[in-house]
C-alpha positions as CSV (number, residue, x, y, z in Angstrom):
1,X,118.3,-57.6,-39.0
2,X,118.0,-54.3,-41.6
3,X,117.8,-51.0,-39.8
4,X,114.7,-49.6,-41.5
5,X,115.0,-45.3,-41.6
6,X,111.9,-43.6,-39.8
7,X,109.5,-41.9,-41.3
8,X,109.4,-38.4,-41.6
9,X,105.9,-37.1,-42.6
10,X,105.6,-33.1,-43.5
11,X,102.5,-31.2,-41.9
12,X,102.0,-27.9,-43.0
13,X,99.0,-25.9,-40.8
14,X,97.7,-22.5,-41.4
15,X,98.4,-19.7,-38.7
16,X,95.4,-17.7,-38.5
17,X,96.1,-14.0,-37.1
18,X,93.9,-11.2,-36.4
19,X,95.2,-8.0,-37.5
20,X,92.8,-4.9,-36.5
21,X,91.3,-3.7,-39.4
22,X,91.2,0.6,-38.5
23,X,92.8,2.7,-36.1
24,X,89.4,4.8,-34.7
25,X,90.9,7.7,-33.3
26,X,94.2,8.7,-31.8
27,X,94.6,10.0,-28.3
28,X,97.6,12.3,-27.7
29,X,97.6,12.8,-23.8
30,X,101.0,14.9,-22.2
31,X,102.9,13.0,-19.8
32,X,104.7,14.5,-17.0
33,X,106.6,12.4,-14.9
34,X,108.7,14.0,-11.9
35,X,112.3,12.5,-11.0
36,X,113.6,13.0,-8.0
37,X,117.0,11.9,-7.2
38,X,119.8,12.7,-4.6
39,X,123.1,14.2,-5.9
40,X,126.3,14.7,-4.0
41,X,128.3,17.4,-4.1
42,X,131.6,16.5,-3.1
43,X,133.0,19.6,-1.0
44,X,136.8,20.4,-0.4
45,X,138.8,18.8,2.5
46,X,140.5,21.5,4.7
47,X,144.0,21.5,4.9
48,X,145.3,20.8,8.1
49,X,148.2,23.0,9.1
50,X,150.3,20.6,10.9
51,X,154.0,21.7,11.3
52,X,156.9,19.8,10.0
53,X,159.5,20.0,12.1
54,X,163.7,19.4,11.2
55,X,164.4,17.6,14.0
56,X,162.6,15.1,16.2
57,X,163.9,13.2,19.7
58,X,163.3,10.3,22.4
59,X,162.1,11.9,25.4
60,X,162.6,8.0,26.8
61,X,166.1,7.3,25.0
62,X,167.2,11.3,25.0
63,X,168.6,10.9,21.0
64,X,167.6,12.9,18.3
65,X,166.9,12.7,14.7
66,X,166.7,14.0,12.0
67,X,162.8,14.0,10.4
68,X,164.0,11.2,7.4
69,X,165.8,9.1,9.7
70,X,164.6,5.4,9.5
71,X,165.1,5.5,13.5
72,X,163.8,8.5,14.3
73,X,160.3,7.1,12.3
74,X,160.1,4.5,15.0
75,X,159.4,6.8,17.9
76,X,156.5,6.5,19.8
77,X,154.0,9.6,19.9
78,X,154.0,9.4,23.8
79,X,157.8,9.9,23.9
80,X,158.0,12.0,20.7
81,X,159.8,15.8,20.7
82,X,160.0,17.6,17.7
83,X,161.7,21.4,17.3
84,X,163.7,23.2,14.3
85,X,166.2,24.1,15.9
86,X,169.5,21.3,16.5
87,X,170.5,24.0,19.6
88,X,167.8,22.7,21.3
89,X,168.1,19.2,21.8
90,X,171.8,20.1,22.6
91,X,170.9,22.5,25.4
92,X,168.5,20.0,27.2
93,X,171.6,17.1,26.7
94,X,170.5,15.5,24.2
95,X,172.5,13.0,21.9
96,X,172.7,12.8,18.5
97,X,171.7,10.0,16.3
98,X,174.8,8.0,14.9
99,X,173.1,7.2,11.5
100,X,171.6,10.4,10.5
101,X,173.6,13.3,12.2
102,X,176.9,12.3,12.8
103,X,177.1,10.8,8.7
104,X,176.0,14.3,7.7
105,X,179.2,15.7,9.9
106,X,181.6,13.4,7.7
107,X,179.7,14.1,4.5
């Protein structure tokens, strides 16, 4: 058995195109095309003036905190007192946090 190679055969056809021949006469019109889009403006937030207090306290455990203190963070908003003013707490018998107050007494 030979392997016999296929023939390949070359065809070659014309392409005929039709090419127009003479511009007749140019037409320059205007055109006006409206665009109407929607743009944001972004406008300033107000600042809210919400008042940072030093001290905030348990009205359920009656301790108080100092605003920083991991433990004074986990106070619910129900049971949540906040003042400046340590006086305060210690007027309406109120004790003081062992991890945030009574460290800054030994430091």
């Amino acid at each position: 058995m030979t392997l016999e190679k296929p023939y390949i055969k070359e065809i070659i056809k014309p392409v005929i195109r039709e090419v127009p021949k003479e511009v007749i006469r140019t037409i320059e019109k205007p055109v006006t095309q409206e665009v109407t889009r929607t743009v944001y403006v972004q406008t300033p937030r107000k600042r809210l003036d919400i008042p940072k207090y030093d001290y905030v306290a348990s009205s359920e455990t009656k301790t108080f905190h100092t605003r920083n203190c991991r433990l004074g963070k986990l106070i619910k908003k129900k049971y949540k007192v906040s003042n400046n003013s340590k006086a305060y707490f210690t007027r309406k018998k109120y004790k003081a946090c062992k991890v945030c107050i009574l460290k800054q007494k030994k430091v």
